[in-house]
N, CA, C and O atoms as CSV, one atom per row, in Angstrom:
chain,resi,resn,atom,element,x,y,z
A,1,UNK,N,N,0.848,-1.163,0.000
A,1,UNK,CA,C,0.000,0.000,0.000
A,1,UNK,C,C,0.899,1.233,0.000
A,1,UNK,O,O,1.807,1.171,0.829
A,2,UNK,N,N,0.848,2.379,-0.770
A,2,UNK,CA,C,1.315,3.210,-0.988
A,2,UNK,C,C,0.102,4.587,-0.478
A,2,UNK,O,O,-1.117,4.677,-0.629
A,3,UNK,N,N,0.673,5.106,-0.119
A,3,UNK,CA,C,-0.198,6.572,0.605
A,3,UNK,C,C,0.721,7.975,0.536
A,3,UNK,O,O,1.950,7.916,0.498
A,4,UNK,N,N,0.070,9.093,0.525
A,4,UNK,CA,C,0.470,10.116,1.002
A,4,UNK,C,C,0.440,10.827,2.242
A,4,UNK,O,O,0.610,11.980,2.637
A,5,UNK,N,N,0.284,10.202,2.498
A,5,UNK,CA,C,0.314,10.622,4.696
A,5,UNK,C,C,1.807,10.033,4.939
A,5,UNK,O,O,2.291,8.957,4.588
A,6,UNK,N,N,2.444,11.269,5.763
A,6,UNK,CA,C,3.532,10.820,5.995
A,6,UNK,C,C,4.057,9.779,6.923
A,6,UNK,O,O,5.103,9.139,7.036
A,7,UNK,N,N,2.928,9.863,7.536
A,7,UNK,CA,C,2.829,8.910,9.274
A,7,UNK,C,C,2.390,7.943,9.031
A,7,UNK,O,O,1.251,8.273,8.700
A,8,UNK,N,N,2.453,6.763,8.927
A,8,UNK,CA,C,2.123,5.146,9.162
A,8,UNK,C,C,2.506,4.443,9.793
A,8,UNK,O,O,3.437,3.758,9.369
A,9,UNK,N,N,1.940,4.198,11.311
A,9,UNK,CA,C,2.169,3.355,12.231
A,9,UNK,C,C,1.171,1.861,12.228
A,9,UNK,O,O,-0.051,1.732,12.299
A,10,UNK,N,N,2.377,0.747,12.104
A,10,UNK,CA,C,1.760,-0.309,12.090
A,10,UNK,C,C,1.443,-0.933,14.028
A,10,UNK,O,O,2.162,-1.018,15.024
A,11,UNK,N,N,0.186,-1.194,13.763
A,11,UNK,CA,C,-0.141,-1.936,15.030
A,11,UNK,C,C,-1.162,-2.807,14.994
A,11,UNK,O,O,-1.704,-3.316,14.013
A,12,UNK,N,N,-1.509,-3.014,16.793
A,12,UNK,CA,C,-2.340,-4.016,17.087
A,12,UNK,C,C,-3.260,-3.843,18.187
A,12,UNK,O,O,-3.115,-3.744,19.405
A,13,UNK,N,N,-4.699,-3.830,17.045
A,13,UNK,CA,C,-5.660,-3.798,18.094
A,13,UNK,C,C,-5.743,-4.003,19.911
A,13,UNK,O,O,-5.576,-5.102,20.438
A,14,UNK,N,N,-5.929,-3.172,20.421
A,14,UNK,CA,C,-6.075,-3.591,21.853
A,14,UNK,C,C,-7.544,-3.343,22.633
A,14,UNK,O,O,-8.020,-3.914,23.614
A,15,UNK,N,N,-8.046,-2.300,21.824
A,15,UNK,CA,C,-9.333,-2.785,22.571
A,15,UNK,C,C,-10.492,-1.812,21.477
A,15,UNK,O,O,-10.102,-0.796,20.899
A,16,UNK,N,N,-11.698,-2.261,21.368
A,16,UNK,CA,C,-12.301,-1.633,20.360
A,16,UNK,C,C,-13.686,-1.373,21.264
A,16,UNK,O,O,-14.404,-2.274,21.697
A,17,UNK,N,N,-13.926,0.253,21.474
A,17,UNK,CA,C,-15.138,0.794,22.386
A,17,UNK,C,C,-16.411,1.247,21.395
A,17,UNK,O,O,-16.469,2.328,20.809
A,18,UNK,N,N,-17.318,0.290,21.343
A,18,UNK,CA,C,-18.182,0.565,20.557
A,18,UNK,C,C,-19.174,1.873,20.881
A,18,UNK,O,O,-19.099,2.285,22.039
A,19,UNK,N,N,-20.125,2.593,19.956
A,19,UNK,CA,C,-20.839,3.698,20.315
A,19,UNK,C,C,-22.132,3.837,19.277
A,19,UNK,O,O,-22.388,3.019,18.393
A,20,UNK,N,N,-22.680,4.704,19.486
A,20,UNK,CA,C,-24.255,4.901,18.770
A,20,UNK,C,C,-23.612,5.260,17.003
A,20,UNK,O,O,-23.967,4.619,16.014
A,21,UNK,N,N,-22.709,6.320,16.995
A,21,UNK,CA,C,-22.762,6.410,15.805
A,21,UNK,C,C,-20.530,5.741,15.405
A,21,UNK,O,O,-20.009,5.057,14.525
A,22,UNK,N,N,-20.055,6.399,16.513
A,22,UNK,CA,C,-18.436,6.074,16.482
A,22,UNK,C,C,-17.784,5.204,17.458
A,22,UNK,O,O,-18.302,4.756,18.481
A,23,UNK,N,N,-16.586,5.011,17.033
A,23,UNK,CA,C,-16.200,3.424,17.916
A,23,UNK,C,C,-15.040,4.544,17.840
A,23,UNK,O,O,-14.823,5.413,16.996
A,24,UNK,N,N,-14.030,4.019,19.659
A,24,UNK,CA,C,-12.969,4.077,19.667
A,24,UNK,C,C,-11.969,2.890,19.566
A,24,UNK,O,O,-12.004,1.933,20.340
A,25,UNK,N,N,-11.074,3.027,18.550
A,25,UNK,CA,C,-10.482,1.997,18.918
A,25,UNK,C,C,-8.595,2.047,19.008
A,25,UNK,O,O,-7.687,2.599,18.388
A,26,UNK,N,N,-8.697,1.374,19.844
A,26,UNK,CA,C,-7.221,1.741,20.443
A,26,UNK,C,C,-5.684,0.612,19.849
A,26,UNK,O,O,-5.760,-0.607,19.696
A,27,UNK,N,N,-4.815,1.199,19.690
A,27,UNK,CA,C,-3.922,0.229,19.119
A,27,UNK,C,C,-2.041,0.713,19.686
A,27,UNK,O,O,-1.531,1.764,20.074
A,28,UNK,N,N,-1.497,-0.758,19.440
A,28,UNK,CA,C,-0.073,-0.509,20.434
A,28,UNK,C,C,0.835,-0.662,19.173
A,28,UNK,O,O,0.589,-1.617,18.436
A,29,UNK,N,N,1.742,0.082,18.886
A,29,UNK,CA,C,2.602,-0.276,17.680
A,29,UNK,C,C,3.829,-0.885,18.638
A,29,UNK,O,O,3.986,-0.794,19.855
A,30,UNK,N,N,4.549,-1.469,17.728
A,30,UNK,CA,C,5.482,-2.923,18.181
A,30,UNK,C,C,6.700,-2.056,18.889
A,30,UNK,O,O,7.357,-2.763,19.653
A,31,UNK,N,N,7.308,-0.195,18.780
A,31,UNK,CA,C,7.359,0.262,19.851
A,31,UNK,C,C,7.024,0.641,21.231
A,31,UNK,O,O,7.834,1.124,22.021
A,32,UNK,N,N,5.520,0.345,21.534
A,32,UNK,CA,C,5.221,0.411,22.370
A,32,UNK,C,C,4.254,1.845,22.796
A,32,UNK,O,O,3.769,2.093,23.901
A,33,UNK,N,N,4.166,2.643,21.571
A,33,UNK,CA,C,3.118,3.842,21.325
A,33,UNK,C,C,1.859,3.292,21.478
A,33,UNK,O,O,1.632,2.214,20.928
A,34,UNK,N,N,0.837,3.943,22.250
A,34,UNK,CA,C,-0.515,3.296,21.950
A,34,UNK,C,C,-1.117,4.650,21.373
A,34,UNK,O,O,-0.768,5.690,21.932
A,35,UNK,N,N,-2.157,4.729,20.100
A,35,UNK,CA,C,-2.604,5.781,19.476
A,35,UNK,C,C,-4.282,5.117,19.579
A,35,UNK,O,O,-4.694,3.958,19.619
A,36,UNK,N,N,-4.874,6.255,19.596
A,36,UNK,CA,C,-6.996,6.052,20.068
A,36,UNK,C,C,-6.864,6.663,18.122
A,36,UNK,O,O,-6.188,7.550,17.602
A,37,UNK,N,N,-7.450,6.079,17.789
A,37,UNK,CA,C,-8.481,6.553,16.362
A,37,UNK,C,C,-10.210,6.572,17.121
A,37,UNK,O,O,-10.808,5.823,17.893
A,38,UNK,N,N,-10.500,7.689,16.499
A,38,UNK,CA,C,-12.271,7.531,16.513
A,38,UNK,C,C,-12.229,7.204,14.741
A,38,UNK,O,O,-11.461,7.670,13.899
A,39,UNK,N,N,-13.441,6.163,14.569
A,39,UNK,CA,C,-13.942,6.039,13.394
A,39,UNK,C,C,-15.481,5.374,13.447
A,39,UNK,O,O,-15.972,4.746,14.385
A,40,UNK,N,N,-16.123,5.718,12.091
A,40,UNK,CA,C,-17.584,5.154,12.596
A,40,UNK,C,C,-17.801,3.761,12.888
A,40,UNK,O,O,-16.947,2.885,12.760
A,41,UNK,N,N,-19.158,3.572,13.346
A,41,UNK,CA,C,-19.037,2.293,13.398
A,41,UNK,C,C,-19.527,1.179,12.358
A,41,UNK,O,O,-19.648,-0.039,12.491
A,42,UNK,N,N,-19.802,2.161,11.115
A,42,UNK,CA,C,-19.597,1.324,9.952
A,42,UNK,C,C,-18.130,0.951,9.246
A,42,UNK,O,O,-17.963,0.115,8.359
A,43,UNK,N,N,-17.305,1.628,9.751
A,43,UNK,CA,C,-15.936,1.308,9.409
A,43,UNK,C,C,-15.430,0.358,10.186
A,43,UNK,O,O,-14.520,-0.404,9.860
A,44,UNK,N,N,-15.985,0.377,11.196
A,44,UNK,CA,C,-15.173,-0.927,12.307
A,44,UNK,C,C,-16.033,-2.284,11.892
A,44,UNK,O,O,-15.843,-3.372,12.437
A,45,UNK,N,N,-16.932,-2.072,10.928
A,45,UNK,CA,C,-17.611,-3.420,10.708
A,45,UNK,C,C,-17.292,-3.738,9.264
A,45,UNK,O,O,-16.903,-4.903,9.171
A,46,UNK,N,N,-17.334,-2.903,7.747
A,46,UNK,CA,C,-16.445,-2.882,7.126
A,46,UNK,C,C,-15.029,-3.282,7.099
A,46,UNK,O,O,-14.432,-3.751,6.130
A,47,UNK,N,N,-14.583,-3.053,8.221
A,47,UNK,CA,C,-12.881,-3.174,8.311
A,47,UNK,C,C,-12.476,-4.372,9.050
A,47,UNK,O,O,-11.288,-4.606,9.269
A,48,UNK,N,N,-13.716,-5.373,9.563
A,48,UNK,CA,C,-13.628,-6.670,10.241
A,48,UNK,C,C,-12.686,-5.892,11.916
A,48,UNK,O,O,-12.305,-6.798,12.656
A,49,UNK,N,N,-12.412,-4.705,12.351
A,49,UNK,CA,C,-11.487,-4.347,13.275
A,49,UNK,C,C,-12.169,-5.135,14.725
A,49,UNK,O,O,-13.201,-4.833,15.325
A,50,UNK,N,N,-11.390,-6.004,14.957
A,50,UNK,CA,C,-11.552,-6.582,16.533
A,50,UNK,C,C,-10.192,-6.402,17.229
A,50,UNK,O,O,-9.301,-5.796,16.634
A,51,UNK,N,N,-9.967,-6.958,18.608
A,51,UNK,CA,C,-8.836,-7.144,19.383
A,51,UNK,C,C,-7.747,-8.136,18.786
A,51,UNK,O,O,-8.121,-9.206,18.305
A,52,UNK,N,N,-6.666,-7.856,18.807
A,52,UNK,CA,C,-5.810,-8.879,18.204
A,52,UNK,C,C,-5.498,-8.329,16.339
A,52,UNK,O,O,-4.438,-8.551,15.755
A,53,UNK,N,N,-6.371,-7.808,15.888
A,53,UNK,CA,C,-6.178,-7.550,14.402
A,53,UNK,C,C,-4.785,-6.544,14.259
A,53,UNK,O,O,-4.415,-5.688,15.062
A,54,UNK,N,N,-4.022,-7.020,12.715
A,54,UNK,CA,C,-2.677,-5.419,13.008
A,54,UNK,C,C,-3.558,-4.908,11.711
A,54,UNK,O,O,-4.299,-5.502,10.929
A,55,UNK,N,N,-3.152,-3.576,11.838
A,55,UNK,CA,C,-3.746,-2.321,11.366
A,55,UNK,C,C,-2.761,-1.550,11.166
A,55,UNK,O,O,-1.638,-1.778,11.618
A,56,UNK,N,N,-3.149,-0.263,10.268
A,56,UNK,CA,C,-2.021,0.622,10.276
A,56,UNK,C,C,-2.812,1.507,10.303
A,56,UNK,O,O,-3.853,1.453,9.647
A,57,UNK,N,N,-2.318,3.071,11.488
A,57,UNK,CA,C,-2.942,3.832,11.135
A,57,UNK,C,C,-1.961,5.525,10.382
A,57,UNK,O,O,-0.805,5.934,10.491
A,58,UNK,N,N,-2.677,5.820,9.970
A,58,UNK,CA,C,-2.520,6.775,8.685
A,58,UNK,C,C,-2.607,8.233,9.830
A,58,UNK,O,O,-3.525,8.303,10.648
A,59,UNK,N,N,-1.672,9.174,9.744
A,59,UNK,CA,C,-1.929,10.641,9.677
A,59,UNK,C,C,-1.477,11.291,8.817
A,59,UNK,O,O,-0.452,10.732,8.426
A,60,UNK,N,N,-1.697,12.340,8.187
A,60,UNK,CA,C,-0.975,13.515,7.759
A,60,UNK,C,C,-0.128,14.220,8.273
A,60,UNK,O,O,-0.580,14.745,9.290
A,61,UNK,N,N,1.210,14.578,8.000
A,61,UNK,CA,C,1.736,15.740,8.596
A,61,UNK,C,C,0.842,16.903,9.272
A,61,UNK,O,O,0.956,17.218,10.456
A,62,UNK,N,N,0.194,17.330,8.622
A,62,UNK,CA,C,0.022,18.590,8.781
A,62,UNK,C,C,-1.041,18.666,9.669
A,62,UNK,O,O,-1.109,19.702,10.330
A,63,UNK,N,N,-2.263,17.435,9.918
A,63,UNK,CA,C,-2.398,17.130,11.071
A,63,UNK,C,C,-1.908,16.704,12.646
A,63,UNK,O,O,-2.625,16.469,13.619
A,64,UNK,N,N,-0.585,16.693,12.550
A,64,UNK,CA,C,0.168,16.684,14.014
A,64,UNK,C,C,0.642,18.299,14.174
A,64,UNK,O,O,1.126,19.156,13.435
A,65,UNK,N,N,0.275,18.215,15.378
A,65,UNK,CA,C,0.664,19.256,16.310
A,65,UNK,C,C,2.078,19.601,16.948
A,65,UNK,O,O,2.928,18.886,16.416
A,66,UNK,N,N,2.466,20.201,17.624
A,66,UNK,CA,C,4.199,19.942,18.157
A,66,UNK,C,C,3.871,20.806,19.606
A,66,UNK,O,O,3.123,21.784,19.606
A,67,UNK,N,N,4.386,20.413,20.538
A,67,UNK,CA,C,4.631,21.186,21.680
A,67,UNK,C,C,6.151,20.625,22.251
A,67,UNK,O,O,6.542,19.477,22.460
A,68,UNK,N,N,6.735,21.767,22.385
A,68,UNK,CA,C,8.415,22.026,22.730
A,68,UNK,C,C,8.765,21.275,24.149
A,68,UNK,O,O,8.017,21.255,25.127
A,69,UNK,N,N,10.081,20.651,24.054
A,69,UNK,CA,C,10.285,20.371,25.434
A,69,UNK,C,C,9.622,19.186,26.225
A,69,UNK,O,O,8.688,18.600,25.678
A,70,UNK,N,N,9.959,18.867,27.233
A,70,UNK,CA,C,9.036,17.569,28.294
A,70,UNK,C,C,7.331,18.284,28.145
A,70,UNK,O,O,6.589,17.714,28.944
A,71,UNK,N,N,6.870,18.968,27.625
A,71,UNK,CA,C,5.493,19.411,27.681
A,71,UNK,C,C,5.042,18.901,29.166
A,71,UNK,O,O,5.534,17.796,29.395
A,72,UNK,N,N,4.437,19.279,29.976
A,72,UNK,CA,C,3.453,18.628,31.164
A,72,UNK,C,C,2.297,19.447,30.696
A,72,UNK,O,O,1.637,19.744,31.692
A,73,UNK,N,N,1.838,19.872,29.760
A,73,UNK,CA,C,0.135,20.633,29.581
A,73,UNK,C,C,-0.148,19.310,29.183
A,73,UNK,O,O,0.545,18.390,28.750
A,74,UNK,N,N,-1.515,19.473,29.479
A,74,UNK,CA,C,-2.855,18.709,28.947
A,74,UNK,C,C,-3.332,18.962,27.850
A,74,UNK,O,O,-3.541,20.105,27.444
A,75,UNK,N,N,-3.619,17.688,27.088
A,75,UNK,CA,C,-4.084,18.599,25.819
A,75,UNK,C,C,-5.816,17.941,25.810
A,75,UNK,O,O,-6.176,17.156,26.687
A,76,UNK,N,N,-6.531,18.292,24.960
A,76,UNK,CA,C,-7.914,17.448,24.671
A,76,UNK,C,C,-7.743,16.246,23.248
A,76,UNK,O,O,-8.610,15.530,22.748
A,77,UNK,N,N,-6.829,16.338,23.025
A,77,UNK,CA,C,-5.962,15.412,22.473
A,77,UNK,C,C,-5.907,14.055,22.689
A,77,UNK,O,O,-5.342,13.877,23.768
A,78,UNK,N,N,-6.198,13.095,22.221
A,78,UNK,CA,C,-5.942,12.036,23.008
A,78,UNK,C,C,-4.559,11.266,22.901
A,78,UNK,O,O,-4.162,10.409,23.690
A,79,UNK,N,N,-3.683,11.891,21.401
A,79,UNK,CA,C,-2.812,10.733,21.240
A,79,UNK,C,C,-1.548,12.109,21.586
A,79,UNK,O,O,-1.422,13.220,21.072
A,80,UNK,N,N,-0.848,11.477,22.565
A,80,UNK,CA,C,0.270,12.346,22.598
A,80,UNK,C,C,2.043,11.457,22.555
A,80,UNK,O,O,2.492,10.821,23.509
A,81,UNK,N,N,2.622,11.618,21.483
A,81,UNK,CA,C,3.529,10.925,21.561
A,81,UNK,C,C,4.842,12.010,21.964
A,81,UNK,O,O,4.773,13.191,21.622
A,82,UNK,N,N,5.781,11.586,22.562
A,82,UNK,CA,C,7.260,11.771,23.305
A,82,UNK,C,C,8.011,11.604,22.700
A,82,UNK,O,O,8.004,10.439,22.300
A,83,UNK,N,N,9.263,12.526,22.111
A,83,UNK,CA,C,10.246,11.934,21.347
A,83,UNK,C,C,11.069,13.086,21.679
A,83,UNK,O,O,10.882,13.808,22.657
A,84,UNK,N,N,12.299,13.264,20.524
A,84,UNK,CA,C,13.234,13.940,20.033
A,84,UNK,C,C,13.110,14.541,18.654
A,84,UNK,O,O,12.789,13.835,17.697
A,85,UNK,N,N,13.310,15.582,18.558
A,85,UNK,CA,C,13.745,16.448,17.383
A,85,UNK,C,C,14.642,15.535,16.471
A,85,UNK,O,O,15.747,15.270,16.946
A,86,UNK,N,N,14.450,15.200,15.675
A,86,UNK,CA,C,15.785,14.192,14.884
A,86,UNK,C,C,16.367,14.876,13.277
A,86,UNK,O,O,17.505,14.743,12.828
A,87,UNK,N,N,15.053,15.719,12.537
A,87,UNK,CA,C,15.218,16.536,11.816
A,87,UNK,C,C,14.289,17.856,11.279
A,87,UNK,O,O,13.066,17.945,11.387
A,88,UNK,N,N,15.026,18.662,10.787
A,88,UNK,CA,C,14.029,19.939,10.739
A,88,UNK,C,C,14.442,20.687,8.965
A,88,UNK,O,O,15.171,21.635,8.674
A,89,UNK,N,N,13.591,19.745,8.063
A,89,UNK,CA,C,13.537,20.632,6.947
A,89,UNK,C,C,12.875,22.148,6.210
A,89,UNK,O,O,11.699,22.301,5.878
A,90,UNK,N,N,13.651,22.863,6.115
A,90,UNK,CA,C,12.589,24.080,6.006
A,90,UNK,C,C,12.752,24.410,4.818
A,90,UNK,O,O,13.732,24.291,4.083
A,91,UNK,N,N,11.064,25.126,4.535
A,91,UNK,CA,C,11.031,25.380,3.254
A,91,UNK,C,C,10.964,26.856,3.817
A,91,UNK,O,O,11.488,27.527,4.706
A,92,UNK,N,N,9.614,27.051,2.358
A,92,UNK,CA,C,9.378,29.063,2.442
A,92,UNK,C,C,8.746,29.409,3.138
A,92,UNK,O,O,8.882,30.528,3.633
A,93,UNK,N,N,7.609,28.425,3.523
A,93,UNK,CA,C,6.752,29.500,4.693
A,93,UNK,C,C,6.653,27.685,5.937
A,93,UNK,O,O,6.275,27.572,7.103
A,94,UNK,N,N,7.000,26.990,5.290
A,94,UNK,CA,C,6.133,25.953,6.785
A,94,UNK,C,C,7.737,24.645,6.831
A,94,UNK,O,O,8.518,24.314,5.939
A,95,UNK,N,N,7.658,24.336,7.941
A,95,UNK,CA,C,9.054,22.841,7.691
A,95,UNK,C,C,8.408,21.697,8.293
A,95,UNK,O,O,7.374,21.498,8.931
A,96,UNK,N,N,9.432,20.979,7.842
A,96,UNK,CA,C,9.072,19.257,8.146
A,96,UNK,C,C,9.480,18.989,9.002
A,96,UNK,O,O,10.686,18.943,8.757
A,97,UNK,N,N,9.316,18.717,10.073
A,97,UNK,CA,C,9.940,18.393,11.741
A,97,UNK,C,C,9.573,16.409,11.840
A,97,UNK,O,O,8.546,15.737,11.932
A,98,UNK,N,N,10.652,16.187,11.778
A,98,UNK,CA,C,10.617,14.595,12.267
A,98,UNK,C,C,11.451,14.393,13.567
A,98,UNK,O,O,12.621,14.613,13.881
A,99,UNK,N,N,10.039,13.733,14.369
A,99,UNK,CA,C,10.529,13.514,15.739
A,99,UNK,C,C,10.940,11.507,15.909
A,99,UNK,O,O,10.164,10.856,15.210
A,100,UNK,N,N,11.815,10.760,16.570
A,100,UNK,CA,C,12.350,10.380,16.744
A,100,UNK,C,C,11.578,9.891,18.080
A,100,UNK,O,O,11.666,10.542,19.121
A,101,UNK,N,N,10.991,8.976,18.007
A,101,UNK,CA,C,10.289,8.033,19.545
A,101,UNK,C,C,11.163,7.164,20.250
A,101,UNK,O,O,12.255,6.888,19.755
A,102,UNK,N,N,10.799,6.682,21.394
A,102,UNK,CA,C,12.088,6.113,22.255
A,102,UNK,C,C,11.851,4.830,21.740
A,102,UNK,O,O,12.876,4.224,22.054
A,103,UNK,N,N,10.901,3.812,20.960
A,103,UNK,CA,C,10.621,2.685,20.474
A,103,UNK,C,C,11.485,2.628,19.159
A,103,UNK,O,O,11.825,1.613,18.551
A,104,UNK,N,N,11.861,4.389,18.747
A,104,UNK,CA,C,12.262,4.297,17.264
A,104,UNK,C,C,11.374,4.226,16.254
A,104,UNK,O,O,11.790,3.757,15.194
A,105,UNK,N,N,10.320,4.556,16.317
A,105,UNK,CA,C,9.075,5.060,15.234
A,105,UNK,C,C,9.296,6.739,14.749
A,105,UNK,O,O,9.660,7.617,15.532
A,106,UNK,N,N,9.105,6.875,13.835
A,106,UNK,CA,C,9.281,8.246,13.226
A,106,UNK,C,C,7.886,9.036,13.781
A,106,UNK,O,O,7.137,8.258,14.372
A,107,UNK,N,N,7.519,10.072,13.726
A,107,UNK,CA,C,6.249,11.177,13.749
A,107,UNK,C,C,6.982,12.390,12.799
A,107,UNK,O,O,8.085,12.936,12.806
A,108,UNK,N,N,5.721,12.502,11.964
A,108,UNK,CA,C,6.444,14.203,10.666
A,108,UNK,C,C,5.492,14.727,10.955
A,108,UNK,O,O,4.388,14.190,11.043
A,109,UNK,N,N,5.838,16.254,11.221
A,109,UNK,CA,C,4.802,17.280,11.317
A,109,UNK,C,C,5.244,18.425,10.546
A,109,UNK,O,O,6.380,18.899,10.518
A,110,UNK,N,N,4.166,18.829,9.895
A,110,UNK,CA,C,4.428,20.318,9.029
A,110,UNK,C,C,3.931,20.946,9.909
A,110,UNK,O,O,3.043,20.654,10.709
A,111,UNK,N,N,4.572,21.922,9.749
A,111,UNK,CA,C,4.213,23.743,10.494
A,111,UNK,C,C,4.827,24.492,9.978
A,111,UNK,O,O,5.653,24.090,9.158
A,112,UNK,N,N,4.695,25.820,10.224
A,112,UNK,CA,C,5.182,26.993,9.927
A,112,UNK,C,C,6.445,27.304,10.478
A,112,UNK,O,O,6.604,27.194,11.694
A,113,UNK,N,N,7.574,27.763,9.575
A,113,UNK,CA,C,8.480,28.450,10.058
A,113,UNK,C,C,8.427,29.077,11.103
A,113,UNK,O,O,9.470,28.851,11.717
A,114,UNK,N,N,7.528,30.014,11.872
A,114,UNK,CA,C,7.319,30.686,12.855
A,114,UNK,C,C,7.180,29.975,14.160
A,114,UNK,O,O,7.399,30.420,15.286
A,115,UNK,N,N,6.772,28.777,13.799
A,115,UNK,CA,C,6.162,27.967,14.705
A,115,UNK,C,C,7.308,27.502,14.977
A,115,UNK,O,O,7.459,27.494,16.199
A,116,UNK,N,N,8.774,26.852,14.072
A,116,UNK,CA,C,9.834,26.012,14.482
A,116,UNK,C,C,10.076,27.448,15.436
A,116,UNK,O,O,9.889,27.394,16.651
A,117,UNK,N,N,10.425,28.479,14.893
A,117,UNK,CA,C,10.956,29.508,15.908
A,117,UNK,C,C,10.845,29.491,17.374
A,117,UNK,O,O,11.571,29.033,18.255
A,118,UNK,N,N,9.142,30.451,17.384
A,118,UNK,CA,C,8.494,30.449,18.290
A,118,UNK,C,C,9.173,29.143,19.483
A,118,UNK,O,O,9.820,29.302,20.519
A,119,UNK,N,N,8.802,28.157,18.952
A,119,UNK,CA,C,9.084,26.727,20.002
A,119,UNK,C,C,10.370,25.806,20.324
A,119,UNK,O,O,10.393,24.807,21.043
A,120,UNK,N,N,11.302,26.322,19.697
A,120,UNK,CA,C,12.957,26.752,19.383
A,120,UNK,C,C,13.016,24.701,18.899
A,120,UNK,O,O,13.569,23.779,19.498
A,121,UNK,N,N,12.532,24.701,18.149
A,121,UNK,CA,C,12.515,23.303,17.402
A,121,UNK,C,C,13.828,23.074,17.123
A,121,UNK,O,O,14.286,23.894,16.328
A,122,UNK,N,N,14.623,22.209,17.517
A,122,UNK,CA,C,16.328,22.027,16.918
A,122,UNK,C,C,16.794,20.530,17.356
A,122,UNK,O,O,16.729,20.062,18.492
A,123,UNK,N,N,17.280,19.893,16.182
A,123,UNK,CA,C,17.642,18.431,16.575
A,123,UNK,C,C,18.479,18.281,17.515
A,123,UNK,O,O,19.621,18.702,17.702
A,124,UNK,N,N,17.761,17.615,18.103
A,124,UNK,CA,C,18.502,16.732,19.308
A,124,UNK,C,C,17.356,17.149,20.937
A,124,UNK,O,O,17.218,16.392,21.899
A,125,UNK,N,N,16.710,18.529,20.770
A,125,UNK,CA,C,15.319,18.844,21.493
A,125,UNK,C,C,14.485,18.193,21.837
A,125,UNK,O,O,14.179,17.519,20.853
A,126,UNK,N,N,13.706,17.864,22.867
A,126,UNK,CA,C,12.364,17.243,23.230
A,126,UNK,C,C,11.368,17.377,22.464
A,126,UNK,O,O,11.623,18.279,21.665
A,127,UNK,N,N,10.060,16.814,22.243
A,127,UNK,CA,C,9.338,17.492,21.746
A,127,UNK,C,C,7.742,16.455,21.702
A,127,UNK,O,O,7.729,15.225,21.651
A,128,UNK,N,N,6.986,17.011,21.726
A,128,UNK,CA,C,5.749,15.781,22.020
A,128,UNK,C,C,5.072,15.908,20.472
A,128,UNK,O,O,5.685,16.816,19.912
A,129,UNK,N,N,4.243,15.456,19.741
A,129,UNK,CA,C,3.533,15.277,18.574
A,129,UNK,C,C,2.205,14.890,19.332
A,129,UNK,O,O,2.079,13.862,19.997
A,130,UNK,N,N,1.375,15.706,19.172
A,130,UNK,CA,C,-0.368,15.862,19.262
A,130,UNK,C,C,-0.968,15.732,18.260
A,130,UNK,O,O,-0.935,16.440,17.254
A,131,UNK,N,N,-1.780,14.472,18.547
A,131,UNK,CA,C,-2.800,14.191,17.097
A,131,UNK,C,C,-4.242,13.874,17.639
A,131,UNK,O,O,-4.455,12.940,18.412
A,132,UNK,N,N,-5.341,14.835,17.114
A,132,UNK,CA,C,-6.579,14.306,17.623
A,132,UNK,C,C,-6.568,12.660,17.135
A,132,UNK,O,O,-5.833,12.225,16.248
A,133,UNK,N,N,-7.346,12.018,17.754
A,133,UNK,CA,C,-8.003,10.750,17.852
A,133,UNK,C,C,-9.084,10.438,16.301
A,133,UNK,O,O,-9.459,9.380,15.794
A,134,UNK,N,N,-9.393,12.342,15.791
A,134,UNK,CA,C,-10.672,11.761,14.492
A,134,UNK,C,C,-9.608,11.742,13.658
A,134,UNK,O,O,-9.748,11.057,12.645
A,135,UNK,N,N,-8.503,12.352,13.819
A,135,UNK,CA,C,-6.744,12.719,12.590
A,135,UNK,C,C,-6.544,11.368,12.179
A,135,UNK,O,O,-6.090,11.335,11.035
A,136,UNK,N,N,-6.740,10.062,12.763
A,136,UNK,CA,C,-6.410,8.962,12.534
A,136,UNK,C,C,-7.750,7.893,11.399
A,136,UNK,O,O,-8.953,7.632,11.394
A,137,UNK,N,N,-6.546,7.616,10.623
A,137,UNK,CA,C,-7.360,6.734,9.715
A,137,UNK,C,C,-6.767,5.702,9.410
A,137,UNK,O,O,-5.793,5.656,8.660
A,138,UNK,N,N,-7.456,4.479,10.130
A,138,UNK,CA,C,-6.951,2.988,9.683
A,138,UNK,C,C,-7.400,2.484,8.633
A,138,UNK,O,O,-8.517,2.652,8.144
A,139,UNK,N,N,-6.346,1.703,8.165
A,139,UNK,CA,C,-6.160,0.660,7.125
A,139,UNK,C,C,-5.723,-0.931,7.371
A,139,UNK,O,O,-4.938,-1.280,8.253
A,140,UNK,N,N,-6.260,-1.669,6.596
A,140,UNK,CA,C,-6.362,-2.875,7.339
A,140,UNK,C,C,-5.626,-3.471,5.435
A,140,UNK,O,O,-5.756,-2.915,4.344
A,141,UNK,N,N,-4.966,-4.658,5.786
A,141,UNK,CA,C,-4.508,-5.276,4.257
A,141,UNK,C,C,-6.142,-5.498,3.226
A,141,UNK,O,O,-7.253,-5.743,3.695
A,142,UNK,N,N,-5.911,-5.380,2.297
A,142,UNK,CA,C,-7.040,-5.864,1.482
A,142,UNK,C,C,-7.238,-7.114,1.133
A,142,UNK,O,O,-8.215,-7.416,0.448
């Protein structure tokens, strides 16, 4: 499978919370990240998704967030991953920030130049990656 989302984390179902119209369902990649997707619950029946199934889920860059440093804020966020600054490509107005997880999974986030500023983004830095829970879109093999 080939995609344009820069983020593809492969995992494994751990628990799937059913609902009236959306299901949460939660998954552990083989680093040890656990990421919540909301999706409907015609997709979780479509997609055969139970406990035990591997999955991959899909973000966009430009859907992750960045907050500088050990962060201790709260976010309404549900998926917050921990890493390192590992690289920082910049273009004309926005750069590519790839953070570096302690499992060794990649996270890419676009933002704005202002934003690497502002939050003094520089390899080898802390840095957390915030992704809402609806940002996530699984894929299952065909």
């Amino acid at each position: 499978m080939k995609v344009s989302a820069r983020n593809a984390f492969k995992g494994t179902i751990t628990a799937v919370q059913p609902g009236a119209v959306n299901a949460e369902v939660t998954l552990k990649t083989p680093g040890g990240d656990t990421l919540v997707a909301i999706i409907t619950e015609g997709s979780v029946k479509s997609l055969g998704l139970a406990v035990g199934k591997e999955v991959v889920a899909l973000v966009k860059a430009p859907w992750v967030m960045l907050a500088a440093g050990d962060s201790t804020l709260k976010f309404s966020a549900r998926n917050q991953l921990h890493g390192t600054v590992s690289a920082v490509s910049k273009g004309a107005v926005n750069s590519e920030v790839k953070l570096t997880l302690p499992g060794g999974s990649h996270v890419f986030a676009v933002v704005t130049n202002d934003a690497v500023a502002e939050l003094n983004l520089a390899v080898g830095k802390p840095a957390s990656a915030v992704i809402k829970s609806s940002h996530i879109i699984l894929a299952v093999p065909a």
